[in-house]
ZAVEX-941230 format. One record per residue (C-alpha): residue number from 0; residue in three letters; chain; z, x, y. Coordinates in steps of 0.1 Angstrom, whole numbers, plus 5000, padded with zeros to 4 digits. Last residue first. Example, Ala and Ser with C-alpha at 12.3 -4.5 7.8 and 13.67 -1.06 7.14 Angstrom:
REM residues 2
  resi  resn  chain    up  east  north
     1   SER      A  5071  5137   4989
     0   ALA      A  5078  5123   4955
END
This chain:
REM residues 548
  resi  resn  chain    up  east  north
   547   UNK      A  5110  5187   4370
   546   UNK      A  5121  5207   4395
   545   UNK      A  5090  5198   4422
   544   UNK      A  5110  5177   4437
   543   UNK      A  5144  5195   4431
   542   UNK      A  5129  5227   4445
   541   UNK      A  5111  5203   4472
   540   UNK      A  5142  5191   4483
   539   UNK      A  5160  5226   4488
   538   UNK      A  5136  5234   4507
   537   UNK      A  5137  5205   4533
   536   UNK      A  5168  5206   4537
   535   UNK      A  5169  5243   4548
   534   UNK      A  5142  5234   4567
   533   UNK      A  5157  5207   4587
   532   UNK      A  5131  5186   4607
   531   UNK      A  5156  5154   4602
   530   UNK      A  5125  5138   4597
   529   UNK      A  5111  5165   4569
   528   UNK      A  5149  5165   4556
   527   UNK      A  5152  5124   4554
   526   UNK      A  5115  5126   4541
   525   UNK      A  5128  5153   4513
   524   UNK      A  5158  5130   4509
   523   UNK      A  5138  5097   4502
   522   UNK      A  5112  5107   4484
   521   UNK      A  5134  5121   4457
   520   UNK      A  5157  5089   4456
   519   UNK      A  5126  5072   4449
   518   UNK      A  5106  5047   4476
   517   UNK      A  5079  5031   4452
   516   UNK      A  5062  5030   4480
   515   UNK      A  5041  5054   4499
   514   UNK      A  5052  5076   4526
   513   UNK      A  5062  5106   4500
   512   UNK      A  5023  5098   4476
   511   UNK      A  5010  5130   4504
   510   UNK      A  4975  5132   4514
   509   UNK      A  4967  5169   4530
   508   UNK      A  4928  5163   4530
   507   UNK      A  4914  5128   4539
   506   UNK      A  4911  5135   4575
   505   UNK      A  4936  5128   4609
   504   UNK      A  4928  5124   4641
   503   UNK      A  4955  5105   4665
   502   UNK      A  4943  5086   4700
   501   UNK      A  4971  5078   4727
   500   UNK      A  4949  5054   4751
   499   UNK      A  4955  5066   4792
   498   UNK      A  4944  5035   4809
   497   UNK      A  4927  5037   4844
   496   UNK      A  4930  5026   4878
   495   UNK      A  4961  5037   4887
   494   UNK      A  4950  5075   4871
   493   UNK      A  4922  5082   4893
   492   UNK      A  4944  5068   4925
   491   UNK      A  4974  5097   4911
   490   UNK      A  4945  5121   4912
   489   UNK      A  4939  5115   4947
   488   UNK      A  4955  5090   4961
   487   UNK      A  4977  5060   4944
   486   UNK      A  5012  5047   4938
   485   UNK      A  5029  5018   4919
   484   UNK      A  5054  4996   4934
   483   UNK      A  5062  4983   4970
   482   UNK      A  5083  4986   5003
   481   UNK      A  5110  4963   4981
   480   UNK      A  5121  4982   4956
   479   UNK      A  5100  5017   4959
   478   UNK      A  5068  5024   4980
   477   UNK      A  5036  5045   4971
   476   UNK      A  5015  5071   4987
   475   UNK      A  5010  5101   4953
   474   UNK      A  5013  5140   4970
   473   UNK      A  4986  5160   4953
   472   UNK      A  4963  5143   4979
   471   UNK      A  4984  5157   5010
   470   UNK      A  4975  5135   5038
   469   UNK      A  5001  5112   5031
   468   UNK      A  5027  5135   5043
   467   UNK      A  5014  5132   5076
   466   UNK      A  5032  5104   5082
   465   UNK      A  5059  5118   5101
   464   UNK      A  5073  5155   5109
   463   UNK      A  5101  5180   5105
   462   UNK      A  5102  5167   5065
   461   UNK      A  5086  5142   5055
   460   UNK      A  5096  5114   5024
   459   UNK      A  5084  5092   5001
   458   UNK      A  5090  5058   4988
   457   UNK      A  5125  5060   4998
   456   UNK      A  5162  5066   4984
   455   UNK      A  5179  5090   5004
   454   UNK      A  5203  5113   4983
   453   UNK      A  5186  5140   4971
   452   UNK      A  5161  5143   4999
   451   UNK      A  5187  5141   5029
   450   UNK      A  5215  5165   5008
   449   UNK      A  5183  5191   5006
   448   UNK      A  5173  5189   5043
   447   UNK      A  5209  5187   5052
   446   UNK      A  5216  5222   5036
   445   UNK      A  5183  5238   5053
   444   UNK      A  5196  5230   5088
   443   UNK      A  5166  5231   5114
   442   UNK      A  5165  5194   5112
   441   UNK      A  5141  5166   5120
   440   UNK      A  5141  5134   5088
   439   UNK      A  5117  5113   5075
   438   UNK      A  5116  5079   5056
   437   UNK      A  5092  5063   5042
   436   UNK      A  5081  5030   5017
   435   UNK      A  5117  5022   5028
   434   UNK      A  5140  5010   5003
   433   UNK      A  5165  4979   5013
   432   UNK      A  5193  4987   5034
   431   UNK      A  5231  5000   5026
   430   UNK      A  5208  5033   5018
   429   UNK      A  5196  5038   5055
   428   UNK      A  5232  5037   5069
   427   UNK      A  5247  5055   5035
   426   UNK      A  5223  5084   5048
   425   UNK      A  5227  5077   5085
   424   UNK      A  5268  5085   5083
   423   UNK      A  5259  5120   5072
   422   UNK      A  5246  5125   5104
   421   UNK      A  5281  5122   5121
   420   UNK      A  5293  5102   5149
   419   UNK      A  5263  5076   5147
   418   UNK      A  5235  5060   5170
   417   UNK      A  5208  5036   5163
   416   UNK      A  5174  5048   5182
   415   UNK      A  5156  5015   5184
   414   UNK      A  5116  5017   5186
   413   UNK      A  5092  4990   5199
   412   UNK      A  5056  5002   5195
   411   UNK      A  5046  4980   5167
   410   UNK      A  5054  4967   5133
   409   UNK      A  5091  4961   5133
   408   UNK      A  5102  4956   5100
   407   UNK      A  5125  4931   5095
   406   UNK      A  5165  4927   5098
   405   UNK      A  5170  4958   5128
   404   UNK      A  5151  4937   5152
   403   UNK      A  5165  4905   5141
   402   UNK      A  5196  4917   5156
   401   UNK      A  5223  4919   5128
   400   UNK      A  5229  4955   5131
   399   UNK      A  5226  4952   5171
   398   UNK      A  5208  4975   5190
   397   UNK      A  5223  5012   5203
   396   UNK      A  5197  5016   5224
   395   UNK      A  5162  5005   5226
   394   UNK      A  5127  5026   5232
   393   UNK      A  5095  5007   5244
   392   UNK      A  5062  5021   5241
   391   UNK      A  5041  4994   5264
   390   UNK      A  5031  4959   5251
   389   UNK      A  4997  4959   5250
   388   UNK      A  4976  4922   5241
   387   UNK      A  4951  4924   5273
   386   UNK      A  4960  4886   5282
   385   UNK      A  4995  4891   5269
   384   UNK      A  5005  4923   5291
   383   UNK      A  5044  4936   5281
   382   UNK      A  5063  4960   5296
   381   UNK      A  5095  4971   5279
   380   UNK      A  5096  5009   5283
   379   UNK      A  5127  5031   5283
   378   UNK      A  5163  5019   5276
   377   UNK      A  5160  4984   5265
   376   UNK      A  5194  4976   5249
   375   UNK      A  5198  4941   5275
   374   UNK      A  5170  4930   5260
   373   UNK      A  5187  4929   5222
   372   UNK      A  5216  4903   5222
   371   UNK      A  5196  4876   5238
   370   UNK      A  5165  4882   5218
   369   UNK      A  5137  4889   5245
   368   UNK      A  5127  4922   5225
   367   UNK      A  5122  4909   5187
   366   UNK      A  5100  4878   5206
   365   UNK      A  5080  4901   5225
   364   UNK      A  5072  4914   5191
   363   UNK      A  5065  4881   5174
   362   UNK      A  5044  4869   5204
   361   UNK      A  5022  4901   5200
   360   UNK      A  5020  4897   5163
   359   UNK      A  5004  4860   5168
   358   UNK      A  4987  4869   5196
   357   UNK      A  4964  4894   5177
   356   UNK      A  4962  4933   5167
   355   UNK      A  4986  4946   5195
   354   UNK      A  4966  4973   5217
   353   UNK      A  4959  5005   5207
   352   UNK      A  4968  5035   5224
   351   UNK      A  4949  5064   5241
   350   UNK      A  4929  5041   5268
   349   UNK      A  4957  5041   5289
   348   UNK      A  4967  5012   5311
   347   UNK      A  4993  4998   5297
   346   UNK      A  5008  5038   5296
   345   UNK      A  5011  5037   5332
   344   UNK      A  5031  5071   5342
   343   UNK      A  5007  5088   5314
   342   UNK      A  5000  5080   5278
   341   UNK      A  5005  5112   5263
   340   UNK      A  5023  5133   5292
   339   UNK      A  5046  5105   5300
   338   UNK      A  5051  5099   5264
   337   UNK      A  5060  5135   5261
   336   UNK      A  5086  5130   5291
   335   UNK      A  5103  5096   5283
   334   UNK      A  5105  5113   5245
   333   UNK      A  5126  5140   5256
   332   UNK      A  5151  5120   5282
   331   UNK      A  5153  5098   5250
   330   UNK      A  5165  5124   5226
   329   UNK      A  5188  5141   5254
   328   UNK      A  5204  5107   5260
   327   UNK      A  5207  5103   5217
   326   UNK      A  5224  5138   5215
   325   UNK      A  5260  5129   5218
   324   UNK      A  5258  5096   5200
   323   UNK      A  5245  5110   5169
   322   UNK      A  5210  5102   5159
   321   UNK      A  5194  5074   5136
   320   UNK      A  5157  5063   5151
   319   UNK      A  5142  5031   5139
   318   UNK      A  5106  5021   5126
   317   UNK      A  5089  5051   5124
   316   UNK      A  5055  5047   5113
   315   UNK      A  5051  5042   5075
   314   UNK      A  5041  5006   5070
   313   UNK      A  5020  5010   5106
   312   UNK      A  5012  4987   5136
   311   UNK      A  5031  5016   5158
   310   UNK      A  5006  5015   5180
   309   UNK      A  4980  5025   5155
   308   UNK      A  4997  5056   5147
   307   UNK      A  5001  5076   5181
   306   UNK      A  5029  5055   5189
   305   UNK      A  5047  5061   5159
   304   UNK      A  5046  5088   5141
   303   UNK      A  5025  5108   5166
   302   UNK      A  5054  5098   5190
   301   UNK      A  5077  5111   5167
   300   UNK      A  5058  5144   5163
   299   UNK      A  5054  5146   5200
   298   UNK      A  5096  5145   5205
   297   UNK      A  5102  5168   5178
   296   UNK      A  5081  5194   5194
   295   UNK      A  5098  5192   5231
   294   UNK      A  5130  5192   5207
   293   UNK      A  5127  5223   5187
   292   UNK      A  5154  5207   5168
   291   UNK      A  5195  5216   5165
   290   UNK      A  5206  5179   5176
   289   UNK      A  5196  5162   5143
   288   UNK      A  5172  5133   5146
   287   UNK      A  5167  5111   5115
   286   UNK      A  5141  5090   5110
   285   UNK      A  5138  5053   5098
   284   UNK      A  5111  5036   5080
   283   UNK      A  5117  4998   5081
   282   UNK      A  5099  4985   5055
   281   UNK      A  5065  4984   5036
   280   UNK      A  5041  4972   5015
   279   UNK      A  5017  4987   4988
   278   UNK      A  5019  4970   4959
   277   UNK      A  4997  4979   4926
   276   UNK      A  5000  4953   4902
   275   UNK      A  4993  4945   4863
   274   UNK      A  4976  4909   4851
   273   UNK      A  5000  4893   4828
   272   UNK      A  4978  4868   4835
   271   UNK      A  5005  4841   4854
   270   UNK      A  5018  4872   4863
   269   UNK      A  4989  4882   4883
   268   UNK      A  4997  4849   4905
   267   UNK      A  5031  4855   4911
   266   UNK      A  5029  4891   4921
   265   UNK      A  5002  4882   4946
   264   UNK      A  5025  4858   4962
   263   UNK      A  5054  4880   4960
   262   UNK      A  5030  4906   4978
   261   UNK      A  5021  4879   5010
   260   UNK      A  5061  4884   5017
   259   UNK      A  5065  4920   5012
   258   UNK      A  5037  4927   5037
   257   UNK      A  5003  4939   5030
   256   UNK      A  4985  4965   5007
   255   UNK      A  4974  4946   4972
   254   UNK      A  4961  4962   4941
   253   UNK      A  4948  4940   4910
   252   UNK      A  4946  4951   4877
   251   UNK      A  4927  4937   4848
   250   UNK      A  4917  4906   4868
   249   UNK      A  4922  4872   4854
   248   UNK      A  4913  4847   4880
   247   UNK      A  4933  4825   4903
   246   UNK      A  4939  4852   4924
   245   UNK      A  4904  4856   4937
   244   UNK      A  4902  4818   4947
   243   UNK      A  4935  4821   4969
   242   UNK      A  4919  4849   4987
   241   UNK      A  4891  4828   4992
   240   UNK      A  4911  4801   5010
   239   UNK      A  4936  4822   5025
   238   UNK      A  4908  4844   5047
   237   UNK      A  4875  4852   5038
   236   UNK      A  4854  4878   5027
   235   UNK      A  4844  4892   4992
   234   UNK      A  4830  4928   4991
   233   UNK      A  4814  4933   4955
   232   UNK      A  4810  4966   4936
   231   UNK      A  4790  4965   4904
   230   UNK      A  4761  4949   4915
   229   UNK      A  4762  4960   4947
   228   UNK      A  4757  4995   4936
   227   UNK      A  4770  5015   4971
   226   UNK      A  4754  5025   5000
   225   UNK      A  4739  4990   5013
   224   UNK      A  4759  4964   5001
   223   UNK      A  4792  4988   5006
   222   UNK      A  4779  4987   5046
   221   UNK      A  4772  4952   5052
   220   UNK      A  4809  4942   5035
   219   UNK      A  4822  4966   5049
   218   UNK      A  4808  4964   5085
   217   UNK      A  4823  4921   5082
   216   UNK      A  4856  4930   5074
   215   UNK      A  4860  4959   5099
   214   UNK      A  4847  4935   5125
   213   UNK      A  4871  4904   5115
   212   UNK      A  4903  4923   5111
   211   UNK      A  4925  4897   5108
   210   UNK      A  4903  4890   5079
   209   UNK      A  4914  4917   5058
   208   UNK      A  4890  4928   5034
   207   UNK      A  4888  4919   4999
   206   UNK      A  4869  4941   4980
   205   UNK      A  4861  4938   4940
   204   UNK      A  4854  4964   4915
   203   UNK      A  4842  4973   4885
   202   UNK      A  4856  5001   4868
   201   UNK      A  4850  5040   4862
   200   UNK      A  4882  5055   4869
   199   UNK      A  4866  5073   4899
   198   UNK      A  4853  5036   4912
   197   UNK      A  4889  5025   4909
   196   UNK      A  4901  5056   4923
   195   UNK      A  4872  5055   4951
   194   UNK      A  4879  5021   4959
   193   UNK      A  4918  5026   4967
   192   UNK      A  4908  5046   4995
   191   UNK      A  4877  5023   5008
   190   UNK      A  4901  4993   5018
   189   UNK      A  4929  5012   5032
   188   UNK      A  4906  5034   5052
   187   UNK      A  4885  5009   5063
   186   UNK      A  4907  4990   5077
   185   UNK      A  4939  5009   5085
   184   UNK      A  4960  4978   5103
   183   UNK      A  4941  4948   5091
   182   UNK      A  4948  4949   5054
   181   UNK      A  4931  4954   5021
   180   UNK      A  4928  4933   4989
   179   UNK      A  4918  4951   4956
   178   UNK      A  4908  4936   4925
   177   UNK      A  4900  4950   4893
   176   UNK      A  4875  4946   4864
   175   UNK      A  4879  4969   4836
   174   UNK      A  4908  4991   4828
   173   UNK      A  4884  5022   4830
   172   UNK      A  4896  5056   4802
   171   UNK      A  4914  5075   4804
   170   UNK      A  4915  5094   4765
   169   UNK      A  4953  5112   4753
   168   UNK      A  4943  5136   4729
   167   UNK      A  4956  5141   4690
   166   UNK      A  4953  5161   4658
   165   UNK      A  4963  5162   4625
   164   UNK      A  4974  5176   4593
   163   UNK      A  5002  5170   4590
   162   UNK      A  5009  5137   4607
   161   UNK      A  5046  5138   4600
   160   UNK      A  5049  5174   4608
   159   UNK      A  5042  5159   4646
   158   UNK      A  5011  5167   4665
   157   UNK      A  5008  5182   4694
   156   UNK      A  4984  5170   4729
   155   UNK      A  4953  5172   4740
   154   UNK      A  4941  5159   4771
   153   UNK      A  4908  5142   4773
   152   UNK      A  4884  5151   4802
   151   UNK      A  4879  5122   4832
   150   UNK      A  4898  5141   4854
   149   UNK      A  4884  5174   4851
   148   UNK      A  4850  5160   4855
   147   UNK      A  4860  5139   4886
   146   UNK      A  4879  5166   4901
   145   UNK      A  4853  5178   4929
   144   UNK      A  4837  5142   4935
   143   UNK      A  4867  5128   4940
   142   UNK      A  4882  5158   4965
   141   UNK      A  4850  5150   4979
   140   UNK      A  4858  5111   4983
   139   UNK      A  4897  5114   4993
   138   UNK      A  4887  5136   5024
   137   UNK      A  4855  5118   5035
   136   UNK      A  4882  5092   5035
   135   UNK      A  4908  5108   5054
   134   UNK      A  4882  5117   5075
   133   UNK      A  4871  5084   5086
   132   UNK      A  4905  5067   5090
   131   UNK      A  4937  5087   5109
   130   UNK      A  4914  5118   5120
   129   UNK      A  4885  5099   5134
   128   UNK      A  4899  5063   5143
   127   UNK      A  4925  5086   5165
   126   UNK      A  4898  5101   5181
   125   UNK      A  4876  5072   5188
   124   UNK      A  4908  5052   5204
   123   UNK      A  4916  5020   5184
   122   UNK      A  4911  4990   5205
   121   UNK      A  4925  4973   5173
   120   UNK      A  4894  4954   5161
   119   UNK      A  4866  4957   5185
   118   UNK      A  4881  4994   5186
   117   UNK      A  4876  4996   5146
   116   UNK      A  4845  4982   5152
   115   UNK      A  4830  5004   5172
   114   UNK      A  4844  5035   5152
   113   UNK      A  4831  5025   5122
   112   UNK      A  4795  5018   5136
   111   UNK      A  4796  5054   5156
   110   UNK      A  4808  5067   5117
   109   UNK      A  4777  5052   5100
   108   UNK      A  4760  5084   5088
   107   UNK      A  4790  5102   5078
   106   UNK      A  4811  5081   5062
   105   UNK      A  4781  5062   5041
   104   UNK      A  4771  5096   5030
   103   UNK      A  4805  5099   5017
   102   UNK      A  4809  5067   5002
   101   UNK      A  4772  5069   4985
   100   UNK      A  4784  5105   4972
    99   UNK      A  4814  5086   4957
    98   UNK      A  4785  5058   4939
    97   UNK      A  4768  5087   4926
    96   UNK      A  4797  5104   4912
    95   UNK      A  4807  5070   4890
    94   UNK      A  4777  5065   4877
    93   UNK      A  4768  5102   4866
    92   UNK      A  4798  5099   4852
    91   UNK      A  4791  5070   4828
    90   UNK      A  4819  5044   4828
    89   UNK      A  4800  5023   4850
    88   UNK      A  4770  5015   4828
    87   UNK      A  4792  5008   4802
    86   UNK      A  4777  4970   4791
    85   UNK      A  4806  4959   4792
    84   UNK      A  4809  4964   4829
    83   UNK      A  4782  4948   4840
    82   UNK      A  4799  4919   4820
    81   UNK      A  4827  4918   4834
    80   UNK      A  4814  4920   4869
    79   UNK      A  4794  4889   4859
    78   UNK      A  4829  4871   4849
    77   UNK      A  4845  4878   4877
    76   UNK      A  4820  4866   4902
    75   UNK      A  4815  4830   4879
    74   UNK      A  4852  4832   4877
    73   UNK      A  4851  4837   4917
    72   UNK      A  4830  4812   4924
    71   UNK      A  4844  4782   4905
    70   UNK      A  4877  4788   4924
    69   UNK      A  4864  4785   4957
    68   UNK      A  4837  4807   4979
    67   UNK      A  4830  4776   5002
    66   UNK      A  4796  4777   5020
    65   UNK      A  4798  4746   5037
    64   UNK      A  4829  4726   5022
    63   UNK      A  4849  4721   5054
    62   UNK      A  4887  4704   5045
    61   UNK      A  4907  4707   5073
    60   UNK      A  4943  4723   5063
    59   UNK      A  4970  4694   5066
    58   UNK      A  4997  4699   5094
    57   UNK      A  5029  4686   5086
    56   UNK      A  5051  4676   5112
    55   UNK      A  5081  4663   5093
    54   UNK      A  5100  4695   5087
    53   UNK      A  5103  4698   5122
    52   UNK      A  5104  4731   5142
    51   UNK      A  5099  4754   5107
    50   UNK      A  5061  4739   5110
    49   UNK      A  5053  4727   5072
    48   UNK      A  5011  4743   5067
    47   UNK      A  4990  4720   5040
    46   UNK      A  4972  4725   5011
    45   UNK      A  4972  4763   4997
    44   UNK      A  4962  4755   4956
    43   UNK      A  4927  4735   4962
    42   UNK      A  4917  4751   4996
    41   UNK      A  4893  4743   5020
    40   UNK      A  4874  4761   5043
    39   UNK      A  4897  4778   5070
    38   UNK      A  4908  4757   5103
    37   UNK      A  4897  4767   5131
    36   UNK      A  4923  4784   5151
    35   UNK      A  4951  4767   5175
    34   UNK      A  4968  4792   5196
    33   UNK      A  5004  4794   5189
    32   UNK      A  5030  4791   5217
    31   UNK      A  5030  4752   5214
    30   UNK      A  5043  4755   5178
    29   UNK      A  5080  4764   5189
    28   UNK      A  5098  4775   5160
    27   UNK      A  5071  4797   5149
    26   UNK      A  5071  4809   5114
    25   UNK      A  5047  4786   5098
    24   UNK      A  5064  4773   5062
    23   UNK      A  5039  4773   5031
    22   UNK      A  5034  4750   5001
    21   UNK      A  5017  4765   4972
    20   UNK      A  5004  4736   4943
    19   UNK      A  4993  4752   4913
    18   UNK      A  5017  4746   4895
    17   UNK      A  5048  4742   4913
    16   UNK      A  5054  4761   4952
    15   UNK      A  5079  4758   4975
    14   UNK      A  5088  4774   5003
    13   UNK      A  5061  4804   5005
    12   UNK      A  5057  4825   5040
    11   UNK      A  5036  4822   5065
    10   UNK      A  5031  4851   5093
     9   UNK      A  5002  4867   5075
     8   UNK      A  4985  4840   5051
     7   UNK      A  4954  4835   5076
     6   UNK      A  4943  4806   5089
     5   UNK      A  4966  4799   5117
     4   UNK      A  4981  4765   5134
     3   UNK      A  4953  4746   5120
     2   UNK      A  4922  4727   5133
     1   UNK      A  4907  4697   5137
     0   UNK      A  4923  4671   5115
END
């Protein structure tokens, strides 16, 4: 037992599982293509990998107990954090704003070390790891810092003529100790964002970083040691082993960004706790092209959408184009030219895209593009380079329904434009599939604007551009069905994180015998009336009430 086929719970998914005993397939039909990796510390509840090639070749995880972060670790983590927090130091505000300053300085003074190892990473371009990461975080942390009082206030709210006299307020306040485990594709901004709502709501909190992203993983866990209380916030590395660990415990809410498959397995074990969820996962995002659009314009703001986002290795990048038959040759004459002008005549070798995160994701992809039934759709692109990981922007034509390409979501820089006779076939085309945690649509027509947002089911939605709509913090990021549930950033992160208590004031004064038994005939039709909130009833039942 020297190794496994991959040590990290992306491309496995569950096929049986009882107790606490998970048994997982590998993905690869032929094993030979995958690189062998060390194998991960052991595991008591993930044992052993089932190749889909041969249900008899069973590869057991290697047992290695040097420095294992198992089970009996993370109750002993969990149960410190819990009592940290007990003991309200984190609920205080001046708590809570000194740890977001700590994010923001942390930002700014560290940014060169963020951008180094988001290239090591993703060969992320600096720029790119700028805008798309570092300040959307500044961002998120000073609009924090801004709100924090307002959002930590009490809201009042009426009171009933039942309660006469009263008052009430609704209190947030911290649900406690919470998890949160990030992914490879926005490191440090999907780690860190969901931090400063829990750290905002006033909780405890720990980080698990992805491991596919090894660099990322290890600056934040150096980084939150040094700028943030490390006593309160903890960074936990690892891959399925002390994942696994964290999810046996009892957290009070757990958020999880990641792929539909990995979420169930989240899901499963919070349940087991009755532990609440926060799942961000994903889909196939499509976009609608209508032929009326600035269309030099269009054409950059899909390839921002797509390209331009991590390669496409995003859950709300575009993952398949819907346009009308007549206008798809002009579409793709349009984006041959702006990618031209992004990424040049050779976009392998440009420095302005990042490259495919591992071999496993690049051998799925080239996999989605050498299926029988799709190669022959490639239109534009198509070259692939394994040793440097790039596969070139490819767009596909008019690709089969039941390709595998249009069954899961693509996650990278392949994009099929599906074409129809009438854009009002793309709306029950994107509704006959499951819920995308986006979808966006380019029009100058103002009636198919409204008809798209009204009748499109998605997490959210932009209008005449992509992605960008999650830079709005009033805006809450969150999927629907299957691209997730729940929704943070800004005010809505705030609120994820904490518990809004209903709390009712009421004094001695104003005590009335009508709620208390014995229940008379009188009692009962003035409460009736008072219920009822009928005045005239209510009159007319005190005269008799108070007629004798």
């Amino acid at each position: 037992m020297n190794g496994v086929y991959c040590n990290s719970l992306e491309g496995f998914r569950p096929i049986s599982g009882g107790g606490r005993r998970l048994i997982f397939r590998c993905p690869f039909t032929d094993k030979s293509k995958l690189p062998l990796l060390p194998a991960p510390a052991s595991c008591p509840t993930i044992s052993l990998c089932l190749c889909s090639a041969s249900t008899s070749a069973v590869h057991p995880v290697m047992a290695d107990n040097k420095d294992v972060f198992d089970t009996r670790e993370a109750s002993l983590l969990v149960r410190e954090l819990r009592s940290i927090f007990k003991s309200g130091r984190t609920k205080s505000y001046d708590w809570r704003i000194s740890q977001l300053k700590g994010i923001e300085r942390m930002m700014e003074e560290r940014e060169k070390d963020i951008v180094e190892a988001l290239h090591l990473d993703l060969s992320r371009p600096e720029l790119e790891s700028i805008i798309a990461e570092i300040s959307g975080l500044k961002s998120a942390s000073k609009k924090a810092m801004k709100e924090l009082k307002k959002w930590m206030m009490s809201e009042k709210v009426k009171t009933s003529m039942t309660t006469y006299p009263s008052s009430a307020e609704i209190v947030p306040e911290p649900l406690g100790v919470v998890l949160i485990i990030s992914t490879w594709n926005y490191p440090f901004l999907l780690s860190l964002d969901p931090v400063i709502g829990a750290i905002a709501a006033g909780n405890t909190v720990v980080l698990k970083p992805s491991e596919v992203a090894p660099a990322t993983s290890s600056l934040l866990a150096k980084l939150l040691d040094e700028y943030l209380d490390n006593s309160a916030i903890r960074v936990i590395e690892g891959a399925v082993p002390e994942a696994t660990a964290l999810l046996e415990q009892k957290w009070d809410k757990i958020l999880y960004t990641g792929s539909a498959r990995v979420g169930r397995i989240v899901m499963a074990a919070a349940a087991r706790h009755l532990t609440p969820v926060i799942l961000e996962l994903g889909g196939k995002c499509p976009a609608i092209v209508d032929s009326n659009v600035k269309l030099e314009v269009c054409a950059r703001r899909i390839i921002a959408g797509k390209w331009a986002a991590n390669c496409g290795q995003a859950c709300i990048s575009i993952d398949y184009i819907i346009t009308t038959k007549i206008f798809a040759s002009k579409l793709i004459d349009a984006l041959k030219q702006a990618l031209e002008e992004s990424f040049g005549e050779n976009p392998m070798e440009s420095k302005d895209m990042s490259r495919i995160v591992n071999l496993f994701h690049f051998k799925r992809l080239v996999g989605l593009l050498d299926e029988d039934q799709v190669t022959d759709k490639i239109v534009l692109g198509g070259q692939r380079d394994e040793k440097l990981l790039k596969i070139a922007p490819t767009v596909l034509l008019d690709v089969p329904e039941d390709s595998q390409i249009m069954q899961e979501e693509i996650f990278g820089p392949l994009l099929p434009i599906l074409t129809v006779e009438t854009l009002e076939e793309s709306f029950e085309l994107i509704n006959s599939r499951q819920k995308p945690l986006a979808a966006y649509l380019f029009t100058n027509d103002e009636q198919m604007k409204k008809k798209f947002v009204q009748n499109v089911y998605a997490g959210g939605m932009a209008i005449n551009d992509a992605i960008i709509h999650v830079t709005v913090p009033g805006l809450p990021f969150g999927g629907v069905g299957e691209s997730g549930m729940g929704a943070y950033h800004g005010k809505f992160s705030f609120d994820a994180f904490s518990h809004k208590k209903g709390v009712l004031y009421r004094g001695f004064e104003g005590d009335s015998s009508l709620r208390y038994p014995p229940y008379t005939q009188k009692k009962q039709t003035l409460m009736k009336a008072l219920l009822n909130g009928n005045i005239i009833g209510i009159i007319l039942a005190l005269i008799k009430w108070y007629g004798k």
